[in-house]
C-alpha positions as CSV (number, residue, x, y, z in Angstrom):
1,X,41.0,33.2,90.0
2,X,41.2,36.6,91.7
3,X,44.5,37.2,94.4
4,X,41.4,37.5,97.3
5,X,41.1,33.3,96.2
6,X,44.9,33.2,97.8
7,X,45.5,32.8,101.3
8,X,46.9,36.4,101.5
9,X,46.8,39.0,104.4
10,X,44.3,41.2,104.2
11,X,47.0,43.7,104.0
12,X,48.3,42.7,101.2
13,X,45.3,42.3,99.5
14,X,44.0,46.0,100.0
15,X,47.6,47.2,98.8
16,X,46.8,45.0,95.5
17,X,43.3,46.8,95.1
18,X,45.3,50.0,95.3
19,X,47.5,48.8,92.6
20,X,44.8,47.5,90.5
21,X,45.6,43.9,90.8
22,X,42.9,42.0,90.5
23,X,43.7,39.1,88.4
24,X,46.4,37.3,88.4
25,X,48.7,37.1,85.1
26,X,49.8,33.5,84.2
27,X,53.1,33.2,86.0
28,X,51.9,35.0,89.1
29,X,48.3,32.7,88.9
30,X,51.8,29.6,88.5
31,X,54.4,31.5,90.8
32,X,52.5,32.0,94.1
33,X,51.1,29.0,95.2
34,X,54.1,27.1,95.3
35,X,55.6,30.3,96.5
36,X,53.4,30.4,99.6
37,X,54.5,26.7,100.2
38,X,58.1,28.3,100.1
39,X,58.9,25.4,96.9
40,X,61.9,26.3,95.3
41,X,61.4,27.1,91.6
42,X,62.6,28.2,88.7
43,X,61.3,30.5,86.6
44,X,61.5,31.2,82.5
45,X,59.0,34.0,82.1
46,X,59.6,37.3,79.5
47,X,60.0,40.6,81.3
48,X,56.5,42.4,81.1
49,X,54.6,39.2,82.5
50,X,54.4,40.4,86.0
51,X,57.2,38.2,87.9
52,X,58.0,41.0,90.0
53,X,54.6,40.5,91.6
54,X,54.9,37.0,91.1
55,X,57.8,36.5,93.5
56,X,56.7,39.7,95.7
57,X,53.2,39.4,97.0
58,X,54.7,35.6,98.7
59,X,57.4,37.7,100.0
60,X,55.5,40.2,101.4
61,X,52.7,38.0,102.3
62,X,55.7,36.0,104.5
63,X,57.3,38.9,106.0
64,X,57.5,38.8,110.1
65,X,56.6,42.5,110.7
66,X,58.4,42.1,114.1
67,X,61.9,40.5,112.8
68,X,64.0,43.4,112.4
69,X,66.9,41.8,110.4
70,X,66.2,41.3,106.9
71,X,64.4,38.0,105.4
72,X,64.1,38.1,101.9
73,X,66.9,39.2,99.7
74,X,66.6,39.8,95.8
75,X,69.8,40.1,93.3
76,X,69.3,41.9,90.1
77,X,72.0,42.7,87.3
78,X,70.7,46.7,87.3
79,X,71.1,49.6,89.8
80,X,67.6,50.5,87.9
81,X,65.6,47.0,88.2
82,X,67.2,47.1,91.9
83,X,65.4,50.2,92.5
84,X,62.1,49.3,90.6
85,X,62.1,46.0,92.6
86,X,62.2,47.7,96.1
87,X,59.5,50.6,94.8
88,X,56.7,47.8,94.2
89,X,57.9,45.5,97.1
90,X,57.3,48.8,99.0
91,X,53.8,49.4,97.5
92,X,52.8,45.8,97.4
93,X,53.6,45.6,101.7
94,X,52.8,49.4,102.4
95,X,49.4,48.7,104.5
96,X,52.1,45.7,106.2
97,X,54.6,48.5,106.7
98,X,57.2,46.4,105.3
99,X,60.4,48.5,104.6
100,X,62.6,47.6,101.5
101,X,66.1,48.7,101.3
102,X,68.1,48.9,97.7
103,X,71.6,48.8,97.7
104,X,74.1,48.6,94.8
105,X,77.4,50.7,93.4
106,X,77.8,54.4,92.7
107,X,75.3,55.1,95.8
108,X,77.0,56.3,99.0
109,X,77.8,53.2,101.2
110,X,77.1,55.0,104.5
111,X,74.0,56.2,103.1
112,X,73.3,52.5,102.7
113,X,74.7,51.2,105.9
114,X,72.4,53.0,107.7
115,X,69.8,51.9,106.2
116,X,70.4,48.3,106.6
117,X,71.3,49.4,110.7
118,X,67.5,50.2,110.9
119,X,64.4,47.8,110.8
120,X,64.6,46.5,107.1
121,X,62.3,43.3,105.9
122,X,63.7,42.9,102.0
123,X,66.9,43.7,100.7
124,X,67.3,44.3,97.0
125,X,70.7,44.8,94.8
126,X,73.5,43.7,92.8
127,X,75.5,41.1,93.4
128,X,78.4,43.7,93.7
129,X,77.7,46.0,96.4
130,X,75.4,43.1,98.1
131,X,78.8,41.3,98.2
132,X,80.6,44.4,99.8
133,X,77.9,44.4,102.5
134,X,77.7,41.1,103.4
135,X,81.9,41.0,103.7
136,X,81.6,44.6,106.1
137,X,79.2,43.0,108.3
138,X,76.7,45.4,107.4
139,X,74.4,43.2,105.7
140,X,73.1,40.3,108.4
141,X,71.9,37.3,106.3
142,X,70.7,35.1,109.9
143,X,66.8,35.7,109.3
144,X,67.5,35.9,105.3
145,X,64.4,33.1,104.2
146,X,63.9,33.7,101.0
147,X,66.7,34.5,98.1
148,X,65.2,35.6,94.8
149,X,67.9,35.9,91.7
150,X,66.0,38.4,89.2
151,X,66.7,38.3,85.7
152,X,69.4,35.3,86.3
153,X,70.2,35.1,82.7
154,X,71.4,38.5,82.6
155,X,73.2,38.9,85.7
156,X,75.7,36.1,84.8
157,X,76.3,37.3,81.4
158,X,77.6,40.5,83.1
159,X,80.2,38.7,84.9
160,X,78.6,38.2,88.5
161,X,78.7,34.3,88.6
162,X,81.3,34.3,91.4
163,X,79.7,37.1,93.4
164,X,76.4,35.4,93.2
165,X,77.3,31.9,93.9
166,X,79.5,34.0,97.1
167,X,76.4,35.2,98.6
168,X,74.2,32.2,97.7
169,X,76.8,30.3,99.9
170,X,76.5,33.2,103.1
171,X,72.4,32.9,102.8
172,X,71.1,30.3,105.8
173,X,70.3,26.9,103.4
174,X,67.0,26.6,105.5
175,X,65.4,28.6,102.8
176,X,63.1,29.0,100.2
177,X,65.1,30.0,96.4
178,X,63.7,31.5,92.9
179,X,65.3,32.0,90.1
180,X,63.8,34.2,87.3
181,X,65.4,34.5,83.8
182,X,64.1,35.1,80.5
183,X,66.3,32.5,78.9
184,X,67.6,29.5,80.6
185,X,71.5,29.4,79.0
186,X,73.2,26.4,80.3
187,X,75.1,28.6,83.2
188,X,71.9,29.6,84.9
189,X,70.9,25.5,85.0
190,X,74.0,24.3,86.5
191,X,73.4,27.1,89.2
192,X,69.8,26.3,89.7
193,X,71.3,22.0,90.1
194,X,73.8,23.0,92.2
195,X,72.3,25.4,94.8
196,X,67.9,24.6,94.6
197,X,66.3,21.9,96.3
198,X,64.2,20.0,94.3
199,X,62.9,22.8,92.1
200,X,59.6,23.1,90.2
201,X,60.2,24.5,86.6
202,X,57.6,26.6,85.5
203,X,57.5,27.8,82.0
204,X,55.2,30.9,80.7
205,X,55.6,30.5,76.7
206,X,57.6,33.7,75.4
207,X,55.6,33.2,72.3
208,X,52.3,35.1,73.7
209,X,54.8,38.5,74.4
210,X,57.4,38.1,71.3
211,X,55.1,38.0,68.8
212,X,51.4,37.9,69.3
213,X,51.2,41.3,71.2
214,X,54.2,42.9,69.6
215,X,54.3,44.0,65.6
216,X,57.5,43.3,64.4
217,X,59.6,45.1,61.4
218,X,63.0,45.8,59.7
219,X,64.4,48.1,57.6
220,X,67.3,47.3,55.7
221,X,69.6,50.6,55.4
222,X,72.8,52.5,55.0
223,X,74.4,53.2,58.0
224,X,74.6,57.1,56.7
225,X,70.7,56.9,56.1
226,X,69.6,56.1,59.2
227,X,68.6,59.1,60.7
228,X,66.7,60.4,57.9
229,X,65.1,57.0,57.6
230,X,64.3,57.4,61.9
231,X,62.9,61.2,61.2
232,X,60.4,59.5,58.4
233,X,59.4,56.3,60.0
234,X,58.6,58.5,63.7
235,X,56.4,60.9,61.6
236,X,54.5,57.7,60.4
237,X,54.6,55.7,63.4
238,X,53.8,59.0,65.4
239,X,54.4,57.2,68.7
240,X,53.6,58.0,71.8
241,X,55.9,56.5,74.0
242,X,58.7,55.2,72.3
243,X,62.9,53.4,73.3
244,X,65.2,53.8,70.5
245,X,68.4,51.7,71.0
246,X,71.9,52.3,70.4
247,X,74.9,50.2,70.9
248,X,77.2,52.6,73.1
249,X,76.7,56.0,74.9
250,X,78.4,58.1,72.5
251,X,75.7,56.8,69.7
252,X,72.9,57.6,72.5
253,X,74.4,61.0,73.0
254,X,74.8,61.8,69.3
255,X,71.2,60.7,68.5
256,X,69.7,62.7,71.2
257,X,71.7,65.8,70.2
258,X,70.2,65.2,66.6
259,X,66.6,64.6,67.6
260,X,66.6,67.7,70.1
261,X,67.8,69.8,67.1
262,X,64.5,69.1,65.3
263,X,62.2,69.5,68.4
264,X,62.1,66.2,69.6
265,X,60.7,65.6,72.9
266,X,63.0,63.6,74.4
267,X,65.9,62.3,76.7
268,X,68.7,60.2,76.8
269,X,69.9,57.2,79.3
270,X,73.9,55.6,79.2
271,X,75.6,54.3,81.7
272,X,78.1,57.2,81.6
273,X,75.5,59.1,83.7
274,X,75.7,59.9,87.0
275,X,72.9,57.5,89.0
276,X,70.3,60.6,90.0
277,X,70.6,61.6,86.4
278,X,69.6,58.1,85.2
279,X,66.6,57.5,87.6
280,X,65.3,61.3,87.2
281,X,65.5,60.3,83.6
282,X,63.6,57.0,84.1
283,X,60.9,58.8,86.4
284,X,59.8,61.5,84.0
285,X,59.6,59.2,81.2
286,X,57.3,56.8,83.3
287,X,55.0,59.9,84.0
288,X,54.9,60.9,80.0
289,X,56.8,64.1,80.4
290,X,58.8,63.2,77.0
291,X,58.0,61.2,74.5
292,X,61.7,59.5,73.2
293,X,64.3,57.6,75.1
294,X,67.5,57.5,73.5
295,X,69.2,54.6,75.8
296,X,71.8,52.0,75.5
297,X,71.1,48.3,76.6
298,X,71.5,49.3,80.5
299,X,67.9,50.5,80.3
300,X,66.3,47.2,78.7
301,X,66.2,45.9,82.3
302,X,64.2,47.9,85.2
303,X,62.1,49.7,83.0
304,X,58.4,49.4,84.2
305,X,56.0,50.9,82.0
306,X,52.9,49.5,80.7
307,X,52.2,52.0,77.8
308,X,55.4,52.5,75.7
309,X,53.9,51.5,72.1
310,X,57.2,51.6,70.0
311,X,60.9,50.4,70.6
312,X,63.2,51.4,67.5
313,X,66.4,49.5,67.6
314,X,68.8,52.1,65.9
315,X,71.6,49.7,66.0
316,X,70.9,45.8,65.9
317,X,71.9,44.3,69.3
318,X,75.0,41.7,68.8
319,X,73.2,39.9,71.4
320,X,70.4,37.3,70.7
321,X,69.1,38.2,74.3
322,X,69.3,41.9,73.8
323,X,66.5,41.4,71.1
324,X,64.0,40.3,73.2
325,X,65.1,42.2,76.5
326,X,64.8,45.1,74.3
327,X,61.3,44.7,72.4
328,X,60.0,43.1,76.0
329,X,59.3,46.9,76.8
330,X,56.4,47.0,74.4
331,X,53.8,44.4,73.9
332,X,52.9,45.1,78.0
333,X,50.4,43.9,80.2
334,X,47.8,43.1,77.3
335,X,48.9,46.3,75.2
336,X,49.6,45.8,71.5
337,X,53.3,47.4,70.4
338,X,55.3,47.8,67.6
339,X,59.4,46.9,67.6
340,X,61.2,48.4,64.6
341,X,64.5,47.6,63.6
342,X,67.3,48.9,61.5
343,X,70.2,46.4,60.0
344,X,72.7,47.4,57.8
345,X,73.0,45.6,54.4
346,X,76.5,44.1,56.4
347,X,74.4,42.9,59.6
348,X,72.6,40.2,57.6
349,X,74.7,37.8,59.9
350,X,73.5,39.1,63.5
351,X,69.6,39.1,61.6
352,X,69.9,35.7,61.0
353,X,71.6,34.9,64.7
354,X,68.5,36.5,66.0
355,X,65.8,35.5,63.9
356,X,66.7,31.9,64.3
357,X,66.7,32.6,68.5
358,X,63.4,34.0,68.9
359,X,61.9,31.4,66.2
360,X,60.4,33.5,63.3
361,X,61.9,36.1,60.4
362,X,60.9,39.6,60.7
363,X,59.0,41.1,58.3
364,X,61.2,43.4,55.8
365,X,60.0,47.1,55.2
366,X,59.8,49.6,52.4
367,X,60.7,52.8,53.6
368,X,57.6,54.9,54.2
369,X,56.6,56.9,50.6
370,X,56.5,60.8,50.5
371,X,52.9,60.8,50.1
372,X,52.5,58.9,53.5
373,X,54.9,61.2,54.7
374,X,53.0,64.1,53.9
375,X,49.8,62.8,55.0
376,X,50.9,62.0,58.2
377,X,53.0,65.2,58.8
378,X,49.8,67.6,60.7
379,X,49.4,64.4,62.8
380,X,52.9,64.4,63.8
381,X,53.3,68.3,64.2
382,X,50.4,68.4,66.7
383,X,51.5,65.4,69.1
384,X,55.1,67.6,69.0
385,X,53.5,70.6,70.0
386,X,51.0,69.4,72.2
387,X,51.2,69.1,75.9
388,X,51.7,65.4,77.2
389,X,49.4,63.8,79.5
390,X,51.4,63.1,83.0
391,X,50.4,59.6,84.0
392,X,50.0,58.7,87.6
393,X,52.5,56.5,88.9
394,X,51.3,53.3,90.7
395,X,52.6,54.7,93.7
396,X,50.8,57.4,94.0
397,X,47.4,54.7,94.0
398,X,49.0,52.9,97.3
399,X,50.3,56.5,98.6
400,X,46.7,58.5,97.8
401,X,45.7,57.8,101.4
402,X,49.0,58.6,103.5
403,X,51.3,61.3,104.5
404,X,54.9,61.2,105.5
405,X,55.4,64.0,108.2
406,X,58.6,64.9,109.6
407,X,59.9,65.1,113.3
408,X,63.3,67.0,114.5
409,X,64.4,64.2,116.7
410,X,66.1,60.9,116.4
411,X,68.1,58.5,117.7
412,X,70.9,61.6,119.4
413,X,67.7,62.1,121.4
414,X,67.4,58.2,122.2
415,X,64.1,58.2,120.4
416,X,62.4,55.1,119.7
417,X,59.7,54.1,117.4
418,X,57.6,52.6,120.5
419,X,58.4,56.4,122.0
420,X,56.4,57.3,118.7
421,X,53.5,55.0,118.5
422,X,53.0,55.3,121.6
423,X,51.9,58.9,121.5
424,X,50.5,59.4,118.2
425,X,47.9,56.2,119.2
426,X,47.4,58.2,122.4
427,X,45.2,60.9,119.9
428,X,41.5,60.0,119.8
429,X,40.6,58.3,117.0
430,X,43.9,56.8,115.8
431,X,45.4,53.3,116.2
432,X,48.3,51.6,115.5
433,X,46.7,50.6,112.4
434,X,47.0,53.7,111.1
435,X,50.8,54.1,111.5
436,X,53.3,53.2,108.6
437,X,56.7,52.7,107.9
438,X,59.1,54.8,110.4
439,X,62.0,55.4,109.9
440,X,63.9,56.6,112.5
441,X,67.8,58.5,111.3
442,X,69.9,60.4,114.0
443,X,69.0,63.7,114.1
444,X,65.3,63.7,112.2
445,X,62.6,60.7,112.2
446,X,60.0,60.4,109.0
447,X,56.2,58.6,109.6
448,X,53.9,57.6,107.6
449,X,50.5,58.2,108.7
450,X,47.4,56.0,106.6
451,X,44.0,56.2,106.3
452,X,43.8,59.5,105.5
453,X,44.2,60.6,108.9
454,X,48.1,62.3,108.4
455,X,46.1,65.8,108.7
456,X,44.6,65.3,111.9
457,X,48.1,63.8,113.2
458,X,50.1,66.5,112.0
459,X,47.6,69.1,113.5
460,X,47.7,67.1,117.4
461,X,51.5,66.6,117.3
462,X,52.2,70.4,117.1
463,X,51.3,70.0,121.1
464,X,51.9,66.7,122.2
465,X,55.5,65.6,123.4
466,X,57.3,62.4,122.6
467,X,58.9,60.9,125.4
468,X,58.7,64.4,127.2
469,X,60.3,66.5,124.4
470,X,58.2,68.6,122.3
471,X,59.6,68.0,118.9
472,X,58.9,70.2,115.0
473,X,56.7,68.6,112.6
474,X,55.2,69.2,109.3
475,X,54.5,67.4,106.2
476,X,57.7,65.4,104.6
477,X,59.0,67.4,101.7
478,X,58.9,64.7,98.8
C-alpha cells in the first residue's frame, strides 16, 4: 500500500510527497487505520520504525482547521523528542496550516503562554510543564480528542507516573488514546488497563531493528585503555556519523575535550547544557556539520536521523532499556549500522543483564591489529580533513515552496488574521490556499506564504494597507 490508498486529505498527502513518504513502514501500514477509526491502541514498536508518523498523519489528518483550542496533545519524557515531535507534526500538516506548540521546562513560560493564547491544533511536551499549564489555566484541554503518550516506557521510568496519570484524568474521556513504548514493563500495562478503552495491541517485532539491520560488537577492556582502544577502533570503523555514550556529563565533557585535542570533529550533548545549546547541538549534527556526538543517555530519545552508521557505547548502560534506546539510533529506516560496545572485565554482570533482555550474546572483539591500523590510517586522515556534506533537513523539502514574511503590526493594533487574508487574497492571482500558518504576537505578525508565490506577496504588500494601516514587511529572518 501507498499513504494515497488511505482516506487522507489531500493536504496531507502532498505534505507526505514533500517528505518523501510514499510507503508506509509496518507500524504506520498497522497504526493508521485503526487510528483514523480513532481505536484506542497500544503500541510496542523500536524507535527508528516511524511511529511518529504513525500516530501523526491520523492526527493531522483529524485536525478541525477552524477549532482554535487545541485537540490533540502528545507527552514525551524529552525537551528534545518534544521538540522533534512538533517539527514533523508541523511538516506533516504544513499545506493544512496546522500549528503545533511544544512546551516543557527550562523554556520561558510566558514565551509558552502565549503561544498556547493563539490558534494552536497539537500540543506537545513533558508531563512536567504540561502539568504546570494545565493547573494555570493556560492549557485548555475542552477540544483535546486525541492524547498520545510517546515513548511511555521511558517517561515513567523517569518518575512522571503521577504527572501523567494527572493530566490523563483533566483530558475529556470522549477521546481517542495511544500509547507508544519500546518496552511494555508492567507499569505502562496497568496504565494502558486502567485509563484505554478496549485497546488494540499492535506489536512490530524489535527483532528486524536489534539485530538484522544493526552489527553488533564488544570489546572487553581496561577502564584506563579505553580511549586508546576508541582512537583505534574510529580509525578502522572510519564512521561517518557516529553517538558515543557515556554514563554522566562529566565523562561526556572529558571525552570530548580528549577527542577535540586530536582533531576530532565533534560535539558534545548533557543535560548540564543550557536548552539552545543542546538543540543547536542536535541541529548541526542532523545536517552533518560534525561527525562525533559525545552525549549522555538524555540524547537516546528525540534524535531523528536516518544516516548515523555507528553508536559506540563508551560506558555500558546499567539499564537493559538504555541498550536498545541507544543502538536504536543506527540501524534506521532500512540502513545497515554498526553498535560497538565497551565492558570492563568487572561489567560482565550488566553484559549478561543485557544480553539476556534483548535475546542474543554479542559478539566479542579483538582489538583492531597495527597493521589494520596502518592500513586504514590515509582513509581516516582524509574523511578528518575533508569538508562534510551538509544534508538537507526534511523541512527544508515541505518548506522549499514557502516564505515566512514579516509584518510590524499585531494585536496592540487590534489586527486580526481575517484583517490579513483578507487583503493579501485581494492580490490577483492569490487565494486563501495559498496562505499558511499565521501567527499573529502583539507588536509583529509572521505569514507564511505557499506555492511559491511569497515573492509576489511580499512585493504587493509594500502598498497595500491592512485594515487601513500601511504596515513594514520583508522576508522573516530565520
Amino acid at each position: 500500500m501507498t499513504f494515497k490508498d488511505y482516506k487522507l486529505s489531500t493536504e496531507i498527502i502532498r505534505a507526505l510527497d514533500k517528505l518523501g513518504y510514499t510507503t508506509p513502514t509496518e507500524v504506520q501500514g498497522k497504526v493508521v487505520p485503526f487510528a483514523l477509526q480513532s481505536k484506542d491502541l497500544v503500541v510496542k514498536s523500536q524507535t527508528g520504525s516511524g511511529k511518529t508518523a504513525a500516530f501523526g498523519i491520523p492526527i493531522c489528518e483529524m485536525v478541525d482547521w477552524e477549532e482554535n483550542k487545541p485537540q490533540a496533545l502528545i507527552l514525551t519524557p524529552t525537551r528534545e523528542l518534544a521538540d522533534q515531535v512538533k517539527t514533523d507534526i508541523t511538516n506533516i500538516g504544513r499545506f493544512k496550516r496546522i500549528r503545533a506548540a511544544a512546551v516543557y521546562g527550562k523554556h520561558p513560560f510566558n514565551y509558552q503562554k502565549e503561544e498556547l493564547r493563539q490558534k494552536c491544533h497539537v500540543v506537545v511536551g513533558t508531563p512536567g510543564r504540561v502539568f504546570d499549564h494545565i493547573e494555570k489555566g493556560t492549557l485548555v484541554l475542552d477540544e483535546v480528542k486525541c492524547l498520545v503518550l510517546d515513548e511511555a516506557d521511558e517517561m515513567l521510568n523517569m518518575g512522571f507516573i503521577d504527572q501523567v496519570e494527572s493530566i490523563i484524568n483533566r483530558v475529556p474521556k470522549d477521546r481517542m488514546t495511544m500509547f507508544f513504548s519500546a518496552t511494555l514493563p508492567e507499569n505502562v500495562e496497568k496504565l494502558g488497563r486502567n485509563y484505554l478503552k478496549d485497546p488494540k495491541h499492535i506489536e512490530i517485532k524489535s527483532t528486524v531493528t536489534l539485530a538484522d539491520n544493526i552489527d553488533h560488537s564488544l570489546f572487553i577492556v581496561d577502564e584506563q585503555k579505553k580511549f586508546d582502544l576508541l582512537r583505534d577502533v574510529t580509525i578502522v570503523e572510519n564512521p561517518d556519523s557516529c553517538i558515543l555514550f557515556c554514563r554522566t556529563k562529566d565523562r561526556v565533557d572529558e571525552l570530548t575535550t580528549q577527542l577535540e585535542k586530536l582533531h576530532y570533529t565533534c560535539d558534545k550533548l548533557h543535560g548540564g547544557m543550557m536548552q539552545e545549546d543542546r538543540f543547536a547541538v542536535m541541529d548541526e549534527f542532523k545536517r552533518g556539520e560534525f561527525r562525533y556526538l559525545v552525549a549522555t543517555d538524555v540524547a537516546a530519545r528525540g534524535i531523528d536521523i536516518d544516516s548515523i552508521t555507528h553508536v559506540i557505547n563508551y560506558d555500558v548502560p546499567l539499564e537493559n532499556e538504555s541498550y536498545v534506546h541507544r543502538v536504536g539510533r543506527t540501524g534506521r529506516a532500512g540502513k545497515k549500522g554498526k553498535a560497538i560496545t565497551f565492558a570492563t572485565p568487572n561489567e560482565d554482570r550488566f553484559l549478561a543483564e543485557i544480553e539476556n533482555y534483548i535475546g542474543f550474546e554479542i559478539p566479542r572483539r579483538k582489538e583492531p591489529s597495527r597493521q589494520s591500523i596502518n592500513d586504514a590510517m590515509d582513509a581516516f586522515t582524509l574523511k578528518l580533513e575533508s569538508l562534510p556534506e551538509i544534508k538537507r533537513d526534511k523541512s527544508e523539502l515541505v518548506n522549499q515552496d514557502i516564505m515566512k514574511l514579516y509584518f510590524n503590526g499585531g494585536k496592540k493594533k487590534k489586527l486580526r488574521a481575517f484583517d490579513f487574508v483578507g487583503t493579501i487574497t485581494s492580490i490577483p492571482g492569490i487565494t486563501a490556499e495559498d496562505i499558511g500558518i499565521i501567527k499573529i504576537q502583539d507588536t509583529v505578525t509572521y505569514i507564511d506564504i505557499l506555492n511559491g508565490k511569497g515573492k509576489l506577496v511580499l512585493a504587493e504588500m509594500k502598498t497595500k494597507t491592512v485594515k487601513g494601516k500601511i504596515l513594514k514587511v520583508h522576508k522573516a529572518k530565520k
